[in-house]
N, CA, C and O of each residue as an XYZ file, in Angstrom:
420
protein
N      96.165     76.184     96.285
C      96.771     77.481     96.096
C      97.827     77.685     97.182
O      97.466     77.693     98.359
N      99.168     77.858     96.840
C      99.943     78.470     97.288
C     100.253     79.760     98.102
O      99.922     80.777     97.492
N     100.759     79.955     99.224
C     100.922     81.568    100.228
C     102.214     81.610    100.205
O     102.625     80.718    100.947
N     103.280     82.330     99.617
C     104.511     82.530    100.195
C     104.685     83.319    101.395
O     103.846     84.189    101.625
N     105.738     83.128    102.266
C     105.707     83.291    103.598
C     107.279     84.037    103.606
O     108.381     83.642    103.227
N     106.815     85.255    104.206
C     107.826     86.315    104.140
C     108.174     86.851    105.834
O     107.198     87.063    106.553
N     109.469     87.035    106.361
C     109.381     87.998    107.157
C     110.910     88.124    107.551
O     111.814     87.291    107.489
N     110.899     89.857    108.114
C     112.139     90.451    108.456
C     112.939     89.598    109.588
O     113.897     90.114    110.164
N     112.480     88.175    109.906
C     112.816     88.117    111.420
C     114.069     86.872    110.773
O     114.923     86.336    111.479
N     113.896     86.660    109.442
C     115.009     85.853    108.577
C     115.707     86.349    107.562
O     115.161     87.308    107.015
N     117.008     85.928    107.011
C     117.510     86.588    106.171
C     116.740     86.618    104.741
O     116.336     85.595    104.187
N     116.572     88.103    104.152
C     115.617     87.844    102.524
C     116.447     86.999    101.741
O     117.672     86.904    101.813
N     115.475     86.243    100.798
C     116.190     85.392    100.241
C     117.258     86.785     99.099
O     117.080     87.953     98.754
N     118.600     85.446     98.843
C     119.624     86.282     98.212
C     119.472     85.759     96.600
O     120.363     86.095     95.820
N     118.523     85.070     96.186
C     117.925     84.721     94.747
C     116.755     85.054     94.320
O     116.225     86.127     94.607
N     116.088     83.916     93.383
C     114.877     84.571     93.030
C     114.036     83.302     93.612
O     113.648     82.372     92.904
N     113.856     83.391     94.757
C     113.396     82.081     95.839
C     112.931     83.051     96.425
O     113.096     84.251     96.202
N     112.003     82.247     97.619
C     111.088     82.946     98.349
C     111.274     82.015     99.645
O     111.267     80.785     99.627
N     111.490     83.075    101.107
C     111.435     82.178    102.328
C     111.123     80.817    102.902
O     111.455     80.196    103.912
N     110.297     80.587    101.780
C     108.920     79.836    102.589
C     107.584     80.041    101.449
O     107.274     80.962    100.693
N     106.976     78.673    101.753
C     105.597     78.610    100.777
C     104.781     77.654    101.558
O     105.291     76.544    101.712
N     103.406     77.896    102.177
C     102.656     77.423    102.749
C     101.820     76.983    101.950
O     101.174     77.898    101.439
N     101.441     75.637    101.490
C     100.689     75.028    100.688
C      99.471     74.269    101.515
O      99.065     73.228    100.999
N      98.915     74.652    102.627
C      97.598     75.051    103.451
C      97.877     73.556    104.403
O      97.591     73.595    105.599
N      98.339     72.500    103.910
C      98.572     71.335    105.055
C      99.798     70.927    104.815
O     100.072     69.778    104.469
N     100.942     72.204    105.051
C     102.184     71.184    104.481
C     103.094     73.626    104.374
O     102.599     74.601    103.809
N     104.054     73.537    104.981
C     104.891     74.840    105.104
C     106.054     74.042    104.530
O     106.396     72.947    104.977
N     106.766     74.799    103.289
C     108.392     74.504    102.949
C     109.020     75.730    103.359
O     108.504     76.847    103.316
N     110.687     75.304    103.938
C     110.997     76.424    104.237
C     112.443     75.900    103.135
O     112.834     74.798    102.748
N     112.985     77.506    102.889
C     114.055     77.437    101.899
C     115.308     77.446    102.839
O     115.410     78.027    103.919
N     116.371     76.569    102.108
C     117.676     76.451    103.335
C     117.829     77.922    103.255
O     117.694     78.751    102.355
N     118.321     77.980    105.127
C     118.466     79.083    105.837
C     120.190     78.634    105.910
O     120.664     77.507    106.052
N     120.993     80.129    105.739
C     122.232     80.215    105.757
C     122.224     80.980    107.534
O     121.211     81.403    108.090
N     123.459     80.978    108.053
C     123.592     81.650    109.469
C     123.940     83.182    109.323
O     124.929     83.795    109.726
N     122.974     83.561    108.714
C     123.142     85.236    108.402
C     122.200     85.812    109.832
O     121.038     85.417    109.925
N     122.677     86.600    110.739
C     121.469     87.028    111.345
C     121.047     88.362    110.886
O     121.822     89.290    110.651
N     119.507     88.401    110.752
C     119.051     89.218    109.673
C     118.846     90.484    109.948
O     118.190     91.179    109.172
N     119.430     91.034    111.218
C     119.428     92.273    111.449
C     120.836     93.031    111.205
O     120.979     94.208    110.872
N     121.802     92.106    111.442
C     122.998     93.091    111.055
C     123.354     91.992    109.708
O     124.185     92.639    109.071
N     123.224     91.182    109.254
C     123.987     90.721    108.118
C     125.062     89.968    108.284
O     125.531     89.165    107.478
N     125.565     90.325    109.675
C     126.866     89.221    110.089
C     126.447     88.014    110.280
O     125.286     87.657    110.478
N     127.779     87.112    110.199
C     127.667     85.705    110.562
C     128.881     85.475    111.490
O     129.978     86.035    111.497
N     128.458     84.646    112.150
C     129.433     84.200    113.098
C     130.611     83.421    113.166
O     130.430     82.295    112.703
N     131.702     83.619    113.564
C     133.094     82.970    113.452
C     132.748     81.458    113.844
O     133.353     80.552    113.272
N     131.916     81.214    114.679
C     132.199     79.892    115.251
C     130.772     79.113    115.124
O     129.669     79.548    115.457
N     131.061     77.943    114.598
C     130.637     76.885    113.983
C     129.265     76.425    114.622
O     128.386     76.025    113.860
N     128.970     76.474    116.418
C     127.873     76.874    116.770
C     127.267     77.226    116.740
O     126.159     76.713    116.580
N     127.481     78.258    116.856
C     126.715     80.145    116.568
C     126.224     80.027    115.193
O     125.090     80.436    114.942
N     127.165     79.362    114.010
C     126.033     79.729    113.025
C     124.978     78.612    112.701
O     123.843     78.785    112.255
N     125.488     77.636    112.968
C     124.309     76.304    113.188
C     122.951     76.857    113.965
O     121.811     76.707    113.525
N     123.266     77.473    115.105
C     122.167     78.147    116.056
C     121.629     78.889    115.035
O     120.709     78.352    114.418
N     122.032     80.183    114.644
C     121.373     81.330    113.661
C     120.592     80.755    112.658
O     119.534     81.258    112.277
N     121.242     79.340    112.047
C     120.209     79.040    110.714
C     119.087     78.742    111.202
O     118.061     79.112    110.632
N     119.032     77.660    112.915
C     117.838     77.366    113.270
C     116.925     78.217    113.577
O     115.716     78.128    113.359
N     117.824     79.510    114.370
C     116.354     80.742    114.534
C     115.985     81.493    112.993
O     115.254     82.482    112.991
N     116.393     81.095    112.053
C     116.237     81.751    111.338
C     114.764     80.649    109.994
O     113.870     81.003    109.225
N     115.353     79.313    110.452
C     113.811     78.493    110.287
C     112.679     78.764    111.089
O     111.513     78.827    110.699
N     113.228     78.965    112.570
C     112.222     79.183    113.446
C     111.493     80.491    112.825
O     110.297     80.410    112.544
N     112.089     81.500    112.644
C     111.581     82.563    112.034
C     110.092     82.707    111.271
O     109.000     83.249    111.441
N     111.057     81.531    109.959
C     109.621     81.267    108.632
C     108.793     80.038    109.042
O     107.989     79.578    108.231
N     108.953     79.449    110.325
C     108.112     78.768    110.204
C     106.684     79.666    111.467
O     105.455     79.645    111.411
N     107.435     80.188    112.238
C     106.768     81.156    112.943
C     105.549     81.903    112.419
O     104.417     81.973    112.898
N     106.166     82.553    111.095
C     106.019     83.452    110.112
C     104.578     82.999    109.706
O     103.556     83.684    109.669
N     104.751     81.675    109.410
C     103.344     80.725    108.972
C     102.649     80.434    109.895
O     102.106     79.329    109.915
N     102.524     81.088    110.626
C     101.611     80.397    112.375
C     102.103     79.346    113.219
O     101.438     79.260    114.251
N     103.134     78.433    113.126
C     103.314     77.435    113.258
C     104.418     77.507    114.435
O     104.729     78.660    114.735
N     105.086     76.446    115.176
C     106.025     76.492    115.924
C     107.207     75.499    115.347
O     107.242     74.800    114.334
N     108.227     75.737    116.480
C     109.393     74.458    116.344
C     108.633     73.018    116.289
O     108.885     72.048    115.575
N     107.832     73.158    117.067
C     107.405     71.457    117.038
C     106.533     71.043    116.459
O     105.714     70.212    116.853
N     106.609     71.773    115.046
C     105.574     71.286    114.129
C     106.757     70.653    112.802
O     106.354     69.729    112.096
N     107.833     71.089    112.623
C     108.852     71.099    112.210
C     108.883     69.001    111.921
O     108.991     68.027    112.666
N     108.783     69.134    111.032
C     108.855     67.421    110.706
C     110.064     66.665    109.967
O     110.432     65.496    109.853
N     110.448     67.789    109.571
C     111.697     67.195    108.452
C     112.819     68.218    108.415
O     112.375     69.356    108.262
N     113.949     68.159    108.496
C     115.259     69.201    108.050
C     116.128     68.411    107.196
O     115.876     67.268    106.814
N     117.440     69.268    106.846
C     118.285     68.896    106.380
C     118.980     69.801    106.411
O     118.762     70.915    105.936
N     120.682     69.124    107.449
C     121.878     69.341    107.742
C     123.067     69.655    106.716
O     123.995     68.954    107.119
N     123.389     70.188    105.867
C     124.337     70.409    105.287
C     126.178     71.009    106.356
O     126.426     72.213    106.415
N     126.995     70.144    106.918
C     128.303     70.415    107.667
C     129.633     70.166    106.335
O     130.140     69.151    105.858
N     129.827     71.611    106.093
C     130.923     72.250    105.831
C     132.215     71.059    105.723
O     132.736     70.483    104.768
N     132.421     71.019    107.149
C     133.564     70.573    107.510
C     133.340     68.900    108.940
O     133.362     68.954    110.170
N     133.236     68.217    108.424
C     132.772     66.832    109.517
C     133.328     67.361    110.652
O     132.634     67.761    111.587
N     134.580     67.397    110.643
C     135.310     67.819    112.090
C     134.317     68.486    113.156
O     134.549     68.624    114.357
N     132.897     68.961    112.305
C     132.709     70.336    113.276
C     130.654     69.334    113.040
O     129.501     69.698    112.808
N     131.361     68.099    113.292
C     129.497     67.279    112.868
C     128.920     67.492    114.821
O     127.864     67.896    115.308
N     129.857     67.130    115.274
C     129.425     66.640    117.000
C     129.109     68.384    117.542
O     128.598     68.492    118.656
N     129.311     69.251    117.021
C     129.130     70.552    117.524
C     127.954     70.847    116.772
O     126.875     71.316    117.135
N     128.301     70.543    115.838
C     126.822     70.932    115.112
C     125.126     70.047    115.593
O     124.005     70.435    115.264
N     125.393     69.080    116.252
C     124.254     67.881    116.466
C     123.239     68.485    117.718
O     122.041     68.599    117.980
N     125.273     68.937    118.595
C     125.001     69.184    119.587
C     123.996     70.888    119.841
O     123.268     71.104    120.811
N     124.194     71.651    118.942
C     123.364     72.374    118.797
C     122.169     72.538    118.505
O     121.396     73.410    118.902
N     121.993     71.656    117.770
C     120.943     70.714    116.821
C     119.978     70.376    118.085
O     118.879     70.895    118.278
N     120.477     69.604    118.737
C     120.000     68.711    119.915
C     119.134     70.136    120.784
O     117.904     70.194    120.780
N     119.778     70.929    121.305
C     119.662     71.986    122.552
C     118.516     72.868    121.605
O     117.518     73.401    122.091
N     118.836     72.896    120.342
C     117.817     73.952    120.091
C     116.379     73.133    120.012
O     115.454     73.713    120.580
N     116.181     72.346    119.623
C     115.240     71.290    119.712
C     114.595     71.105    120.898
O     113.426     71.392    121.152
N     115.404     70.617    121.605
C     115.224     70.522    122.962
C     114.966     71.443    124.113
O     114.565     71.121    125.231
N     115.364     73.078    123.505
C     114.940     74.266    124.685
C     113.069     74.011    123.909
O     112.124     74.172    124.681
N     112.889     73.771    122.964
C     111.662     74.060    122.098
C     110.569     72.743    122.733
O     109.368     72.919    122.526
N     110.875     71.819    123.276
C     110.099     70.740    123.889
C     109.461     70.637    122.351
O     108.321     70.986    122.046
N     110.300     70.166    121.600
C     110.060     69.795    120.651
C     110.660     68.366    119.915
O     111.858     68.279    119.646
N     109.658     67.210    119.607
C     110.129     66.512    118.732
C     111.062     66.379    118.133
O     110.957     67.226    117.247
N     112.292     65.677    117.947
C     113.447     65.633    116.853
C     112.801     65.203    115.379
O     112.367     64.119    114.989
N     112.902     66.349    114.793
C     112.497     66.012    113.395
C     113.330     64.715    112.686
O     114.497     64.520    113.026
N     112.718     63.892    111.747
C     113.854     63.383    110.423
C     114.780     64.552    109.727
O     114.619     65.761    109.560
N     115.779     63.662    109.416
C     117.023     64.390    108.872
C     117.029     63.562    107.660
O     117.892     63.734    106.799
């Protein structure tokens, strides 16, 4: 049996999807866009919103009891390559403030 996993601390989903579904040994989280979910803005710069999507996984995975370093698997979707080494590099630091494992990509 299935738990969907809801909370204000990520953007609501903008379909008919749900945050997150905790299937009791195993949390999916739904791609997170860089919306931050209190004002709705997103950020001009290519960092900033790479950062926002991650607090915003961190969020639903939170949401489910769980931390960053339970986090086993992601996937990177970059816009624009030009902007891959900024994005890694964010990638990297947020991971890394979390003393957390680098997930597979």
């Amino acid at each position: 049996m299935s738990k969907t996993i809801a909370t204000e601390n990520a953007p609501a989903a903008i379909g008919p999807y749900v945050q997150g579904v905790d299937l009791g040994s195993m949390v999916i989280t739904s791609g997170q866009i860089p919306v931050d979910p209190k004002t709705g803005a997103v950020a001009e710069d290519v960092s900033a919103q790479a950062r926002q999507s991650l607090e915003n996984v961190k969020a639903i995975v939170e949401a489910a009891g769980l931390k960053v370093g339970d986090i086993v698997k992601t996937t990177v979707f970059v816009k624009d390559l030009n902007d891959f080494a900024t994005v890694n590099a964010t990638y990297e630091a947020f991971f890394t403030e979390h003393n957390a494992t680098f997930p597979a990509r």
